[in-house]
PDB file of N, CA, C and O in Angstrom, chain B, residues numbered from 101:
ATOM      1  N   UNK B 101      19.130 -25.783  -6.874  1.00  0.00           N
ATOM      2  CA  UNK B 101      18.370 -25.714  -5.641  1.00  0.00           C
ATOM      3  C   UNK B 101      18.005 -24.250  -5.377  1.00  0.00           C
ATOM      4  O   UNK B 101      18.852 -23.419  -5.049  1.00  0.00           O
ATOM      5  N   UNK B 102      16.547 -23.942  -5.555  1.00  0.00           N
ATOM      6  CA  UNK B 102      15.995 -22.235  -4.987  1.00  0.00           C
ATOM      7  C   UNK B 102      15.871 -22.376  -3.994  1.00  0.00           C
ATOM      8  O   UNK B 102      15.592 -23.485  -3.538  1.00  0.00           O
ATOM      9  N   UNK B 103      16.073 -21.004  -3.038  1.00  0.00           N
ATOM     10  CA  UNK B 103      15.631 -21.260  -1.767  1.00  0.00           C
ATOM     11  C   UNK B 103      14.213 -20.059  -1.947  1.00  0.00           C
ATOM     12  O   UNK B 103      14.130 -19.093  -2.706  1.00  0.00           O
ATOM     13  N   UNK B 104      13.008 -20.692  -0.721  1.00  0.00           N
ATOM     14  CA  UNK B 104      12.314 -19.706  -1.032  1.00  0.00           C
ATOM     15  C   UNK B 104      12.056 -18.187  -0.277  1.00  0.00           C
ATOM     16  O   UNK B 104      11.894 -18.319   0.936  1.00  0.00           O
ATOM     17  N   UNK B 105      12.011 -17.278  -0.588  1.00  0.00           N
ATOM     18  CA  UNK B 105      11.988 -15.724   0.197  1.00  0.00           C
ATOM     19  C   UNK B 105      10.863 -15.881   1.088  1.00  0.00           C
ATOM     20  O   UNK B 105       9.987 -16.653   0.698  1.00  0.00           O
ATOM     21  N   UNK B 106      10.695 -15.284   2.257  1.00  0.00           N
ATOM     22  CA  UNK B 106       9.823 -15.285   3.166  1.00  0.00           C
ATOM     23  C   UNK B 106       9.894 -13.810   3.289  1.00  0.00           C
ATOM     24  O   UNK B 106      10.577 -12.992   2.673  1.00  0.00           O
ATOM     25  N   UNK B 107       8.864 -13.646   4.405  1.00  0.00           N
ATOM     26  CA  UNK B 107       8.758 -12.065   4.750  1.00  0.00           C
ATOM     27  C   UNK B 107       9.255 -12.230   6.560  1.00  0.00           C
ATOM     28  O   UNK B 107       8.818 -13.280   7.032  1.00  0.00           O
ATOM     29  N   UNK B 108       9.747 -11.709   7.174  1.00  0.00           N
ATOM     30  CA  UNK B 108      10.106 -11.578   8.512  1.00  0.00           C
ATOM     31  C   UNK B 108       9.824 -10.420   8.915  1.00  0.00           C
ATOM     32  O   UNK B 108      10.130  -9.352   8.385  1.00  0.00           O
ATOM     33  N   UNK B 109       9.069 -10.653  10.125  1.00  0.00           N
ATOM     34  CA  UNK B 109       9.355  -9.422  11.032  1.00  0.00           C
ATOM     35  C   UNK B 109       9.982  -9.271  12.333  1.00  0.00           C
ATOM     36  O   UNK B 109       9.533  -9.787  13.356  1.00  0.00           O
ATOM     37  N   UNK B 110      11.218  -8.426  12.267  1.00  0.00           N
ATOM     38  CA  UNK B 110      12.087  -7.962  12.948  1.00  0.00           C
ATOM     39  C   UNK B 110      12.022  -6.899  14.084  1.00  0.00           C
ATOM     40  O   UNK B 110      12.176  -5.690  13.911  1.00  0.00           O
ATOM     41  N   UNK B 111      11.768  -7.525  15.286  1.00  0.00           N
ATOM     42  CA  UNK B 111      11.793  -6.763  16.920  1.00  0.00           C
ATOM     43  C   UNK B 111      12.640  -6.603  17.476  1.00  0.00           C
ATOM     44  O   UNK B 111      13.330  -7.466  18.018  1.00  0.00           O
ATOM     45  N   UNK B 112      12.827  -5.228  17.479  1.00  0.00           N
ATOM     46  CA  UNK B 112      14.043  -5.291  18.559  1.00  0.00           C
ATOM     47  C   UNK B 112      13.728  -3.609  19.194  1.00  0.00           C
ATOM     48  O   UNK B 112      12.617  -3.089  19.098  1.00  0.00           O
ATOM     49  N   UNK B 113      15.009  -2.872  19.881  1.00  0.00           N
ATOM     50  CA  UNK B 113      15.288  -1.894  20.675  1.00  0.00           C
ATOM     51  C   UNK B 113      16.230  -1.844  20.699  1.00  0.00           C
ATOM     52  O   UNK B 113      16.922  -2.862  20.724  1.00  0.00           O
ATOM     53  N   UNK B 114      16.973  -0.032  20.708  1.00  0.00           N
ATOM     54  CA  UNK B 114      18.187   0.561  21.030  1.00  0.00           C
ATOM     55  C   UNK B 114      17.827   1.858  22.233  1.00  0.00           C
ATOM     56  O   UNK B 114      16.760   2.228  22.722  1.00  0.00           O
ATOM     57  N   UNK B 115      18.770   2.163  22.360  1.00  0.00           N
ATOM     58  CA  UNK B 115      18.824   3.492  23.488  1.00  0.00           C
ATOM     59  C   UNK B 115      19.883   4.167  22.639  1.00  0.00           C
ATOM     60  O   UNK B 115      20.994   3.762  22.296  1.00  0.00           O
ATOM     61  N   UNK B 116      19.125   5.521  22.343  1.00  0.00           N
ATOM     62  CA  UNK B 116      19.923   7.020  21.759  1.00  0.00           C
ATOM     63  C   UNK B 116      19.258   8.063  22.425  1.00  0.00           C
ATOM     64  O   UNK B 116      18.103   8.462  22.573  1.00  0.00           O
ATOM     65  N   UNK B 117      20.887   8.490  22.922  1.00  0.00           N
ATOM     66  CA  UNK B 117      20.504  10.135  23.711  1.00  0.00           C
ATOM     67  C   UNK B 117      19.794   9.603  25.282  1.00  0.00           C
ATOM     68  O   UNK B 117      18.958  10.284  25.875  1.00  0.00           O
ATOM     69  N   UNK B 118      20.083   8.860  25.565  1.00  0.00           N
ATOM     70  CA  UNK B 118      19.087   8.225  26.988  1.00  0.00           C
ATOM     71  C   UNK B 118      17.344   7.999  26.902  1.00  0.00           C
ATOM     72  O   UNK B 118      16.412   8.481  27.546  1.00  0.00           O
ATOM     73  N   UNK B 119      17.415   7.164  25.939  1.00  0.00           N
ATOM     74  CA  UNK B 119      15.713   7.603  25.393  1.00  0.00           C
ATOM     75  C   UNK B 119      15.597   5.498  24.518  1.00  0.00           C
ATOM     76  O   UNK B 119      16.063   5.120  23.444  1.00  0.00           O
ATOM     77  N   UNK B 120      14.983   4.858  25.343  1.00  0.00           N
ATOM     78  CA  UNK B 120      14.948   3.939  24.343  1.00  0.00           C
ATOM     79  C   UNK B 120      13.647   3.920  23.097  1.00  0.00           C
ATOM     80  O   UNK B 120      12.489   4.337  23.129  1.00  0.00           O
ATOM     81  N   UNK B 121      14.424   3.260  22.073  1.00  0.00           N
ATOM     82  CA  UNK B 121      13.259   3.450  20.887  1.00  0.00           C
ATOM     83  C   UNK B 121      12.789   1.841  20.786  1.00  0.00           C
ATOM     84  O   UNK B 121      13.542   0.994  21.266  1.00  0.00           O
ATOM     85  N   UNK B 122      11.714   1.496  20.246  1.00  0.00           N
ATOM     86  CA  UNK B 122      11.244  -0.050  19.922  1.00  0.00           C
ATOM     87  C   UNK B 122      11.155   0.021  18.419  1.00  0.00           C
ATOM     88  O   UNK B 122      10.826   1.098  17.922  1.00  0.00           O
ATOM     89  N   UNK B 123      11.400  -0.963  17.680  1.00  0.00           N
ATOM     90  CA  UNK B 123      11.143  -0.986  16.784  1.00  0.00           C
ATOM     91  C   UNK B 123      10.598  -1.879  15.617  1.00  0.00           C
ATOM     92  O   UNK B 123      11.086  -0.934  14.997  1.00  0.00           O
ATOM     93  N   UNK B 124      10.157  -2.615  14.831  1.00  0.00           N
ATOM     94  CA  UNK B 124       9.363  -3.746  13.863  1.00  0.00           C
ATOM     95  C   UNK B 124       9.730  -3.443  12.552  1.00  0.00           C
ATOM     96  O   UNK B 124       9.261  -2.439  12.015  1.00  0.00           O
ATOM     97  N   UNK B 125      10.571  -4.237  11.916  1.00  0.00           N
ATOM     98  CA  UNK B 125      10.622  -3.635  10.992  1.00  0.00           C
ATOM     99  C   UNK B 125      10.301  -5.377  10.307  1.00  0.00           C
ATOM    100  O   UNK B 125      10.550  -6.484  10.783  1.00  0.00           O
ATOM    101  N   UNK B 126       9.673  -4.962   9.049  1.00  0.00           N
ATOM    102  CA  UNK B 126       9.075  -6.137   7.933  1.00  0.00           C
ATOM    103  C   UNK B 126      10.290  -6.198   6.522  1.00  0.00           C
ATOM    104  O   UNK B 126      10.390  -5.413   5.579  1.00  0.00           O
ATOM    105  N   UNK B 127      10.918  -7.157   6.764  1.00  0.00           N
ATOM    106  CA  UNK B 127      11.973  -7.371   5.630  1.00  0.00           C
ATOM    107  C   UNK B 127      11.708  -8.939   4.679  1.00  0.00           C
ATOM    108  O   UNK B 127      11.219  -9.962   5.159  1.00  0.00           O
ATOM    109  N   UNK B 128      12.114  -8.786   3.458  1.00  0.00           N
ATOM    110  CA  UNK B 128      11.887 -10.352   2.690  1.00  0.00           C
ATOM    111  C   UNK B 128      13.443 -10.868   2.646  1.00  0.00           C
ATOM    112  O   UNK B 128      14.396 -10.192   2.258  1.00  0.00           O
ATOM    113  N   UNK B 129      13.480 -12.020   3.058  1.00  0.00           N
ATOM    114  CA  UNK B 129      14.416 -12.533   3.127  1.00  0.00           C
ATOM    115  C   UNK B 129      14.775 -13.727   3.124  1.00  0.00           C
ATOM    116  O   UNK B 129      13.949 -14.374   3.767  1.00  0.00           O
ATOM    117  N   UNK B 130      15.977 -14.672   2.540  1.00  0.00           N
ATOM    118  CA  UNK B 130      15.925 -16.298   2.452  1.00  0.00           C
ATOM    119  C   UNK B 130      16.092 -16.945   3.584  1.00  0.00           C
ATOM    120  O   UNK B 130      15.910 -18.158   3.483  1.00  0.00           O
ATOM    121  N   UNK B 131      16.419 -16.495   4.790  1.00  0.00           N
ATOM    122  CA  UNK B 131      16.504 -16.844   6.054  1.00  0.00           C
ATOM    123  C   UNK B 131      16.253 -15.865   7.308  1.00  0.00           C
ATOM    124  O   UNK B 131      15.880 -14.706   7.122  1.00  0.00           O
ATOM    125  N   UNK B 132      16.464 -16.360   8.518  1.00  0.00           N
ATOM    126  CA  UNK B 132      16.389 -15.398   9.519  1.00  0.00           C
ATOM    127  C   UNK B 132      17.768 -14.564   9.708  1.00  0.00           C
ATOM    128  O   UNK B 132      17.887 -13.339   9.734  1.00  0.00           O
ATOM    129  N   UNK B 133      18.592 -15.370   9.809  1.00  0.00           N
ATOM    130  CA  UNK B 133      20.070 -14.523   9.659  1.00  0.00           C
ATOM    131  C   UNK B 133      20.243 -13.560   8.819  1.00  0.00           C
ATOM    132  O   UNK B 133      20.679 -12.462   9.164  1.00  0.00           O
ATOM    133  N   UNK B 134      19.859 -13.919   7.391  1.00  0.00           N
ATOM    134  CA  UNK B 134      19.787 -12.628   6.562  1.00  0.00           C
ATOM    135  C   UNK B 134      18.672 -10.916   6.866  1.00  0.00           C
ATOM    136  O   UNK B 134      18.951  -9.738   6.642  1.00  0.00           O
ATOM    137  N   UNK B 135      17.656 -11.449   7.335  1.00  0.00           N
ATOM    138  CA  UNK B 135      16.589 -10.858   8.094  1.00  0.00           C
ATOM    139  C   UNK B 135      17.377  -9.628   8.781  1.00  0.00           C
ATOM    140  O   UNK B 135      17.590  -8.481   8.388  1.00  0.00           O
ATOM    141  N   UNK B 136      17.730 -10.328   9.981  1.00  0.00           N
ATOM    142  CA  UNK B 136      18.407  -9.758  11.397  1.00  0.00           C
ATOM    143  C   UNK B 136      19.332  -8.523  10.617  1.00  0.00           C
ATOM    144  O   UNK B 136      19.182  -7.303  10.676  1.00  0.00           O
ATOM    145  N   UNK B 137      20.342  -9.338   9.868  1.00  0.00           N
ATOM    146  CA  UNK B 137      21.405  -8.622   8.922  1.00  0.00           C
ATOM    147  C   UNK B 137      21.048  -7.120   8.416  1.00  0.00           C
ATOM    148  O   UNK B 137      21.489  -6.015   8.731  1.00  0.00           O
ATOM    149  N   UNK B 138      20.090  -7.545   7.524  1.00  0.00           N
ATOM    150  CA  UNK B 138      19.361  -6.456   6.768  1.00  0.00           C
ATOM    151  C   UNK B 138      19.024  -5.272   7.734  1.00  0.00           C
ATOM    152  O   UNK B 138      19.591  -4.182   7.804  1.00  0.00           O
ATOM    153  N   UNK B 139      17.759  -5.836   8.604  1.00  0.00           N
ATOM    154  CA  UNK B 139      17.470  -4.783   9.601  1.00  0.00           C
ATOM    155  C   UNK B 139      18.116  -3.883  10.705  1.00  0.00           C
ATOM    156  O   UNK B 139      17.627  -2.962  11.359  1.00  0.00           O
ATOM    157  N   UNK B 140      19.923  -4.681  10.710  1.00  0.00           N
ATOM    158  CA  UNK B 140      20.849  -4.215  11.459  1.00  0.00           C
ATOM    159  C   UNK B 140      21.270  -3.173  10.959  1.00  0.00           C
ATOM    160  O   UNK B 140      21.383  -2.094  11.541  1.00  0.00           O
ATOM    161  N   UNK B 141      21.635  -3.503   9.419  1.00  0.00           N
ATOM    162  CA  UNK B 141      21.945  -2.294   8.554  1.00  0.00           C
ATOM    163  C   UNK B 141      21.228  -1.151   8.196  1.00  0.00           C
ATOM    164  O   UNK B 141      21.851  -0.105   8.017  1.00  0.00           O
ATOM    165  N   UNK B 142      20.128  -1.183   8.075  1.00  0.00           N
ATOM    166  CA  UNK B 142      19.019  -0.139   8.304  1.00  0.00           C
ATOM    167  C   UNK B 142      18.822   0.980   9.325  1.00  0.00           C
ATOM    168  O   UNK B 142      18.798   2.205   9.204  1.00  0.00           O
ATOM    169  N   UNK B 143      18.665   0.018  10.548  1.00  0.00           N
ATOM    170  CA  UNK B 143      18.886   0.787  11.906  1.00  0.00           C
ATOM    171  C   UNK B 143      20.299   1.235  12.445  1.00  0.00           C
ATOM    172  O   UNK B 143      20.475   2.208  13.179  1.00  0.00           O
ATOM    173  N   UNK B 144      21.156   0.496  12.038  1.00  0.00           N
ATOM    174  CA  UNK B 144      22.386   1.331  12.494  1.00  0.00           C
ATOM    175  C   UNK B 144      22.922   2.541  11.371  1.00  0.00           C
ATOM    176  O   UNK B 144      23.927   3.203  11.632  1.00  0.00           O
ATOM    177  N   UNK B 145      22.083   2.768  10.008  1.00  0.00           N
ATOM    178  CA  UNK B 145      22.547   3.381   9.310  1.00  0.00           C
ATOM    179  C   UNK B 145      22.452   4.889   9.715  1.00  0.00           C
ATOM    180  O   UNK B 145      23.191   5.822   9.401  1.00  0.00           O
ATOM    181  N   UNK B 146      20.961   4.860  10.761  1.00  0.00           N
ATOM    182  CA  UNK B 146      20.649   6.203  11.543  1.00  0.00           C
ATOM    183  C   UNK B 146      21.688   6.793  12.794  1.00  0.00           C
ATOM    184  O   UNK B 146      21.348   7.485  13.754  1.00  0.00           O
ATOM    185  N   UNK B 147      23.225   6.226  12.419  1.00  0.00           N
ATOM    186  CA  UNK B 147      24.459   6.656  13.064  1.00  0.00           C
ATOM    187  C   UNK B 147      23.755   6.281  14.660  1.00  0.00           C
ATOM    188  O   UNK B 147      23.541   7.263  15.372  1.00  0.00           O
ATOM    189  N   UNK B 148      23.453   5.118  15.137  1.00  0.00           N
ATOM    190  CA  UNK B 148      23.584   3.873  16.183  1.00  0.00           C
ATOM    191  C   UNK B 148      24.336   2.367  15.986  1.00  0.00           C
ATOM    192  O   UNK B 148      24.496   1.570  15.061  1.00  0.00           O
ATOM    193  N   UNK B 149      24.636   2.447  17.165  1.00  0.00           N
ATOM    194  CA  UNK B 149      26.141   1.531  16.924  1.00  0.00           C
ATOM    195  C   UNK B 149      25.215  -0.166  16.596  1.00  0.00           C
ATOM    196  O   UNK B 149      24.025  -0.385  16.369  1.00  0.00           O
ATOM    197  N   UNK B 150      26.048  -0.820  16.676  1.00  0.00           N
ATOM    198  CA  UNK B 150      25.103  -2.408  15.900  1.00  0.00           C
ATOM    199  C   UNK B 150      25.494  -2.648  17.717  1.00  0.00           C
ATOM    200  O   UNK B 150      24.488  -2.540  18.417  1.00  0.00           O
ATOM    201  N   UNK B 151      26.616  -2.906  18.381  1.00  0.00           N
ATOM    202  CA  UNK B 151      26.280  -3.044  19.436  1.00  0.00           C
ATOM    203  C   UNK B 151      25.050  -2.746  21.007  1.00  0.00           C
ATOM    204  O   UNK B 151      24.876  -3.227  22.127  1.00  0.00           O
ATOM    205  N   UNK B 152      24.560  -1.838  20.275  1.00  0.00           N
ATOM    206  CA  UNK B 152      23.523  -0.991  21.264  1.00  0.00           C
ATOM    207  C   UNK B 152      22.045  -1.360  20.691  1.00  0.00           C
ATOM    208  O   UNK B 152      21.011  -0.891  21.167  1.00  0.00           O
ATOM    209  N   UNK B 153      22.089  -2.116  19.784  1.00  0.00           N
ATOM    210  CA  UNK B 153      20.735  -2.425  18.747  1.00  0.00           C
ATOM    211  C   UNK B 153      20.443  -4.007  19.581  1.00  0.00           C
ATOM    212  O   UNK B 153      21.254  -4.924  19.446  1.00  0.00           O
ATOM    213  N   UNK B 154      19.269  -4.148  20.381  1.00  0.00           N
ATOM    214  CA  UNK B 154      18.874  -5.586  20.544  1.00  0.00           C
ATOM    215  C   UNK B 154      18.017  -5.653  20.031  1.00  0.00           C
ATOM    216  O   UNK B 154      17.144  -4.795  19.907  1.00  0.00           O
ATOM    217  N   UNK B 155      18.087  -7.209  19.398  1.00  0.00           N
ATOM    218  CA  UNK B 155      16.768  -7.903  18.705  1.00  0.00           C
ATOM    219  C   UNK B 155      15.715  -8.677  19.357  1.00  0.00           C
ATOM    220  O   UNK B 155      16.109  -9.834  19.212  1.00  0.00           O
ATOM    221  N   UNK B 156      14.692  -8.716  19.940  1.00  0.00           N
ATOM    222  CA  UNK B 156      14.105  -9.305  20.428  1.00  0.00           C
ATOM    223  C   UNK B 156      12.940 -10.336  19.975  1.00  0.00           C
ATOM    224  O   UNK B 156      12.097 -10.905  20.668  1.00  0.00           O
ATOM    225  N   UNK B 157      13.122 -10.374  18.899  1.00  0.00           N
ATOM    226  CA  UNK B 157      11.891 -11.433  18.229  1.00  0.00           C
ATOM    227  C   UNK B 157      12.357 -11.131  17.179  1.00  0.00           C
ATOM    228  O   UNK B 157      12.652  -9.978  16.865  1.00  0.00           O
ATOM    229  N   UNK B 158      12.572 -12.698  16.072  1.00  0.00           N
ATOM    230  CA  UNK B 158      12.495 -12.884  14.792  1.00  0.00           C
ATOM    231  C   UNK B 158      10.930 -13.555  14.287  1.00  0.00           C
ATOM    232  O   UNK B 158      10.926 -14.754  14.568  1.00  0.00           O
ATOM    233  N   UNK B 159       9.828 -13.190  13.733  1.00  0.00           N
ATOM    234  CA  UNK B 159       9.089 -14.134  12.960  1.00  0.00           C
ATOM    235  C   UNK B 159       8.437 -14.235  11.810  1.00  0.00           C
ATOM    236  O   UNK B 159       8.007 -13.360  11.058  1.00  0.00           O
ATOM    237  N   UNK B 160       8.401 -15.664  11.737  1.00  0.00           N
ATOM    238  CA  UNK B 160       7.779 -15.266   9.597  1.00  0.00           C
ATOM    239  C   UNK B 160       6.428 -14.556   9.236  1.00  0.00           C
ATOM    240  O   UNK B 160       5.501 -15.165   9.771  1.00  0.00           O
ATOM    241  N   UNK B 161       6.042 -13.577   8.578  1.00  0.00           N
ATOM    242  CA  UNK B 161       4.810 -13.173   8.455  1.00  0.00           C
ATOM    243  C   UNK B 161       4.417 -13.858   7.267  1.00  0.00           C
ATOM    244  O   UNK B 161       5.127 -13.970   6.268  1.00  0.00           O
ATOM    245  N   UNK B 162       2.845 -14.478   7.456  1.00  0.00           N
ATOM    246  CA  UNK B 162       2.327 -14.830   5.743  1.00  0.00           C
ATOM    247  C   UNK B 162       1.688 -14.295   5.280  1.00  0.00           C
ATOM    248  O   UNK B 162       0.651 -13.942   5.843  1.00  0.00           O
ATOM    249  N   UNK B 163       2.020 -13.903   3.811  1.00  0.00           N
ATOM    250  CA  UNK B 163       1.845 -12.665   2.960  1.00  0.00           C
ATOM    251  C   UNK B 163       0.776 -12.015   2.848  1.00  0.00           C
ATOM    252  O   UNK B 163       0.748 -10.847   2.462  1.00  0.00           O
ATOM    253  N   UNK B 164      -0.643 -12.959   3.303  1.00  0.00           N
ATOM    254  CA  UNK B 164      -1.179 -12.005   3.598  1.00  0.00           C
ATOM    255  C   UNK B 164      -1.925 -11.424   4.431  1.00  0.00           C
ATOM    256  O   UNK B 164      -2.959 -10.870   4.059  1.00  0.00           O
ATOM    257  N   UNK B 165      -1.465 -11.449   5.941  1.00  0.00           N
ATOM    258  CA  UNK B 165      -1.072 -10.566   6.570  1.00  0.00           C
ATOM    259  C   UNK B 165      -0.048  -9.394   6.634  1.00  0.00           C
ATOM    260  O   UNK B 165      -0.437  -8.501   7.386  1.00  0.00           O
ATOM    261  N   UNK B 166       1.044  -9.181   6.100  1.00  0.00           N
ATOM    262  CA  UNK B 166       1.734  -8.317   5.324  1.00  0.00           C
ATOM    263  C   UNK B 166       1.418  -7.181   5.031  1.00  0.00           C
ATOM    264  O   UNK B 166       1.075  -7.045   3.857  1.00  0.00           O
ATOM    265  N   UNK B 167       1.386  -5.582   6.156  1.00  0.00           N
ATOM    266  CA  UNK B 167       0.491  -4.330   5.439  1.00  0.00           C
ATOM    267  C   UNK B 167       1.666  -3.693   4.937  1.00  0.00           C
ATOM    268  O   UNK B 167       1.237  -2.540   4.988  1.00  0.00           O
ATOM    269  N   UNK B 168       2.636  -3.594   4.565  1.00  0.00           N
ATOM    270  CA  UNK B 168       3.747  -2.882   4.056  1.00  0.00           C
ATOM    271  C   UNK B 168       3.440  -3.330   2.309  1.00  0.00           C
ATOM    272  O   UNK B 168       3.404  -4.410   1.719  1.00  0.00           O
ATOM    273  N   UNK B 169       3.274  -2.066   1.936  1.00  0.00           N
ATOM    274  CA  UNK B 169       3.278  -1.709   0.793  1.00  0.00           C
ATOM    275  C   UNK B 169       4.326  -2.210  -0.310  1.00  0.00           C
ATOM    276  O   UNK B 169       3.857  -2.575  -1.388  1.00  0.00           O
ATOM    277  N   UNK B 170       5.468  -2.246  -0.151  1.00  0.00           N
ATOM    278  CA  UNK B 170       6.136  -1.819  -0.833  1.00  0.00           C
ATOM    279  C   UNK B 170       6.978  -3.903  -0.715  1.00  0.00           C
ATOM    280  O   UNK B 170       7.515  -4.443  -1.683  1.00  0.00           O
ATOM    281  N   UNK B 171       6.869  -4.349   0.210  1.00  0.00           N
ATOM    282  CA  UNK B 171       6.890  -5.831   0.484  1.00  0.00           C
ATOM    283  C   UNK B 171       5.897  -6.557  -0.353  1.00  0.00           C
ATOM    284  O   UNK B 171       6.140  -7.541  -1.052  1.00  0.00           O
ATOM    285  N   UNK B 172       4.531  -5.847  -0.176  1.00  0.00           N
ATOM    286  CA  UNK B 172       3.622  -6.940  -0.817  1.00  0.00           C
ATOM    287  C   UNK B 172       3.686  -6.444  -2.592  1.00  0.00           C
ATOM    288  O   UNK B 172       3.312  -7.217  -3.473  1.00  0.00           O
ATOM    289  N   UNK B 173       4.257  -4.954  -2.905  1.00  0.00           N
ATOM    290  CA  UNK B 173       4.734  -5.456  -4.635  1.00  0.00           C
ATOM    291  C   UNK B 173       5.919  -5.832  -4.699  1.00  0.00           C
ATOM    292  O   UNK B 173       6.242  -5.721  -5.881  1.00  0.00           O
ATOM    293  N   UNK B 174       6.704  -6.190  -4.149  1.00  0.00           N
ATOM    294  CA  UNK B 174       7.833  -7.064  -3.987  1.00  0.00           C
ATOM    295  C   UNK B 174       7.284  -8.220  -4.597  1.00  0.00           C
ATOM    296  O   UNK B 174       7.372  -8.592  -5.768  1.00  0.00           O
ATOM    297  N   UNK B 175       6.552  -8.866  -3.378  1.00  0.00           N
ATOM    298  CA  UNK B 175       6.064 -10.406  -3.525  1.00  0.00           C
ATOM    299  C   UNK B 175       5.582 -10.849  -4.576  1.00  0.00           C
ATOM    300  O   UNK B 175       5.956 -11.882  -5.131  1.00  0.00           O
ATOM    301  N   UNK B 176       4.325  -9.793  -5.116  1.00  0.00           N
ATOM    302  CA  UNK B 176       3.565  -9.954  -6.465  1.00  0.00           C
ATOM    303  C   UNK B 176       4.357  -9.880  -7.646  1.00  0.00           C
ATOM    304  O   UNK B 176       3.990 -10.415  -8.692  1.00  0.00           O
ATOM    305  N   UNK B 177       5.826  -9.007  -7.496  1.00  0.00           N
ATOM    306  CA  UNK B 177       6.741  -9.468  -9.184  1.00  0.00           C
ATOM    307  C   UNK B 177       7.780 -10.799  -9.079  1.00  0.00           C
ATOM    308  O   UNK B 177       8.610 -10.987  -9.968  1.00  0.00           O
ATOM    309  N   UNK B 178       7.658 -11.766  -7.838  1.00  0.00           N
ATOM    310  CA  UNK B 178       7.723 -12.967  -8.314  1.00  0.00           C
ATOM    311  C   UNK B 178       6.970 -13.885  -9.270  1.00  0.00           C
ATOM    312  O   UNK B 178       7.373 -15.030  -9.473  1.00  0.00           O
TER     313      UNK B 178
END
């Protein structure tokens, strides 16, 4: 059983230094949970706590709508 990769894009916001940031980030992933995951690790890697990180929208993008570079040669070496 394959599961198939999608592309998600990931909304959310943190507050660093008293300053909130927004953010979108475009990840491929076999689910939304994995999604969220990924992009948690990303953004908290910039030394912000995972607690202070809200997500505010998970949704699937189709590929081609997709302007991230580096996602859409992802997609194409399937």
């Amino acid at each position: 059983m394959t599961q198939e990769i999608k592309i998600y894009r990931v909304s959310g916001n943190y507050i660093k230094v008293h300053r909130k940031y927004e953010f979108n980030k475009l990840v491929r992933s076999v689910s939304e949970k994995n999604a969220v995951d990924k992009v948690l690790d990303v953004v908290s890697s910039q030394r912000i706590k995972r607690r202070k990180i809200k997500v505010t929208s998970v949704e699937i993008v189709p590929e081609d709508e997709c302007d991230d570079v580096y996602i859409n040669a992802l997609a194409e070496l399937q």
